[in-house]
C-alpha positions in Angstrom: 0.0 0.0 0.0 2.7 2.2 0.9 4.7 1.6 -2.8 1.2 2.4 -4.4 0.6 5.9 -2.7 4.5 6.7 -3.2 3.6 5.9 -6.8 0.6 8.5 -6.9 2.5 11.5 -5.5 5.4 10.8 -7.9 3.1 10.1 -10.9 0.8 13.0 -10.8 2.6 15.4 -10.7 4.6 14.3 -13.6 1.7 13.3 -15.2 0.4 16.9 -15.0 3.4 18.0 -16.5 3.5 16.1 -19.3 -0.3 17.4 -19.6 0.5 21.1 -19.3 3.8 21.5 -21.2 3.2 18.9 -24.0 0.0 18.7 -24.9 -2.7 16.1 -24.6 -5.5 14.4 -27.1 -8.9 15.6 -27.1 -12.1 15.0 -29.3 -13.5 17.9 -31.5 -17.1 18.0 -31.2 -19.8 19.2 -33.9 -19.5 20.5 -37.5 -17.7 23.5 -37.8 -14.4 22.3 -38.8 -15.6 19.9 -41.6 -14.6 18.8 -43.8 -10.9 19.2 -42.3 -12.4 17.8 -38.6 -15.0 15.5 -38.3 -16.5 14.6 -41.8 -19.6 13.0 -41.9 -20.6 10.9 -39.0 -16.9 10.3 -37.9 -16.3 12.1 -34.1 -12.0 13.0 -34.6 -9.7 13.1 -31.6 -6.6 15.6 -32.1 -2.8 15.6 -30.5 -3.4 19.1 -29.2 -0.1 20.4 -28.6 1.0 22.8 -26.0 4.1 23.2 -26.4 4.2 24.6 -30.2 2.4 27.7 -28.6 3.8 28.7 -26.2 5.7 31.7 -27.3 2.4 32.6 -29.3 4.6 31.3 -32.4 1.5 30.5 -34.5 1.2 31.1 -38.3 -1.5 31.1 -40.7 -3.8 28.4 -41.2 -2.8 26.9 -37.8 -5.7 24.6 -36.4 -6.1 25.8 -32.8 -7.4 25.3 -29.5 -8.7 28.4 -27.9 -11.0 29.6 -24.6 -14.2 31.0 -26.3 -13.8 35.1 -25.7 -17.8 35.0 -24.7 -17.6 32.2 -22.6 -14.3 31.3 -21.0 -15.6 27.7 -20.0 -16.1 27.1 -23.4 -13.1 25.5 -25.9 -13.4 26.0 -29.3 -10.6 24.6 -31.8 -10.6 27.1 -35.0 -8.4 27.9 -38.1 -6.2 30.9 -37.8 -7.2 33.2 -41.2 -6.0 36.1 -40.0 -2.1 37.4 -37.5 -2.3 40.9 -36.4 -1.7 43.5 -39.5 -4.0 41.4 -41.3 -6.9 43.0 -43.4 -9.8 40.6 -43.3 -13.1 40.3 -45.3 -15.7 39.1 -43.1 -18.4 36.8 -43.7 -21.1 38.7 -41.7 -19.5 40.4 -38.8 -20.5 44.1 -37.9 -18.0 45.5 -40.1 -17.2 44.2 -43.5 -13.6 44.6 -43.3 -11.2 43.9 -40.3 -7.5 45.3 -39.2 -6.1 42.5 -37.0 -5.0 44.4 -34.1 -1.0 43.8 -32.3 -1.5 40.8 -30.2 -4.9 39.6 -31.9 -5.7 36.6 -34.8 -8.5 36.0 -37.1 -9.7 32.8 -36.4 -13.1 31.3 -38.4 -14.2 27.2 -38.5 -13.6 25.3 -41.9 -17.4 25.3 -42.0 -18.6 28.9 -42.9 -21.9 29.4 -41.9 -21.9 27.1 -39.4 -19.0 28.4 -36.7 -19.4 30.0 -33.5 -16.0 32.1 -34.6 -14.6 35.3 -35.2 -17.0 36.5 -37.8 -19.3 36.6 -34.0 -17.0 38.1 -32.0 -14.3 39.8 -33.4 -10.7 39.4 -33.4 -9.1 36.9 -30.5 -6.1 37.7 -28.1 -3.3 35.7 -28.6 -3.2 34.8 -25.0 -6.8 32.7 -25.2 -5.0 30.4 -27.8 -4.0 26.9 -25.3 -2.8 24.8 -28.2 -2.3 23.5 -31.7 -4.1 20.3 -33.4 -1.1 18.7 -34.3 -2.5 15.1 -35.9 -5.6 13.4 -36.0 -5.0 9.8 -33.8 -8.3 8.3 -33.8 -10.3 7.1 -35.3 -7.3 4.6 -36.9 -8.5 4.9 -40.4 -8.4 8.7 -40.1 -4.7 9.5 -38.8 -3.3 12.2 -40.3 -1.0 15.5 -39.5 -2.8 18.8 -39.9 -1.9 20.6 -42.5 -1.4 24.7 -41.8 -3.5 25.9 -45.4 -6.2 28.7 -45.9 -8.8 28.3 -48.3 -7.8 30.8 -50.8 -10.9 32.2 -50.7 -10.5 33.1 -47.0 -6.7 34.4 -47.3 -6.2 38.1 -45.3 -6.4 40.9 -48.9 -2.8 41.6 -47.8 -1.7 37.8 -48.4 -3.1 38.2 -51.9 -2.1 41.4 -52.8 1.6 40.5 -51.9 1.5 36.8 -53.7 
């Protein structure tokens, strides 16, 4: 008994660790990342890693996990469009076109239309972002890594001008 609890207040702590610095799997409920998350009737599980963001080192097209800016006990995972300097046509937020402020993304679900994102609420501080969706590990027949691509129909006007 003794060798079990000395086991527990090793582990758990180093299990917590792991958790917070690494990154941990987690399952992506409902349709506003298809097709890239959950197509059809298939419910995805991500790698969501902590570690990649934790200098706020995202870039375009980054699949992330974030706290909701409405409702802090709510996760979202959403595509970045948009890094701070971006200009950004909306898809029916108050104003049609958007500055990214210093500090702030863009971030909108795959599934236009149907994404609780910021086309509601507006750009998203940097600091809400937790982690990246690395890979898809199950289901099995799904595994994948994540690829960081816009739709070029959703690019910031500045990334088109330039390219």
């Amino acid at each position: 008994m003794k060798s079990f609890f000395k086991s527990i207040i090793i582990g758990l702590p180093i299990g917590i660790t792991i958790i917070d610095v690494f990154g941990y799997i987690a399952r992506v409920d409902g349709i506003s990342m298809q097709p890239s998350l959950n197509p059809g009737s298939v419910t995805d599980y991500v790698f969501l890693n902590r570690w990649y963001v934790r200098f706020y080192d995202v870039s375009h097209g980054d699949i992330v996990s974030l706290f909701s800016p409405k409702d802090p006990d709510l996760t979202l995972i959403k595509r970045i469009v948009g890094l701070e300097g971006d200009i950004i046509n909306t898809v029916g937020y108050k104003k049609p076109f958007v500055r990214v402020p210093e500090g702030h993304c863009w971030v909108e679900g795959d599934h236009i239309g149907h994404s609780l994102d910021s086309n509601f609420f507006g750009p998203v501080s940097l600091a809400l972002i937790t982690a990246k969706a690395s890979a898809i590990v199950w289901p099995p027949q799904r595994w994948q890594y994540l690829e960081s691509e816009i739709p070029d129909n959703r690019r910031p006007l500045n990334m088109k001008i330039e390219e």
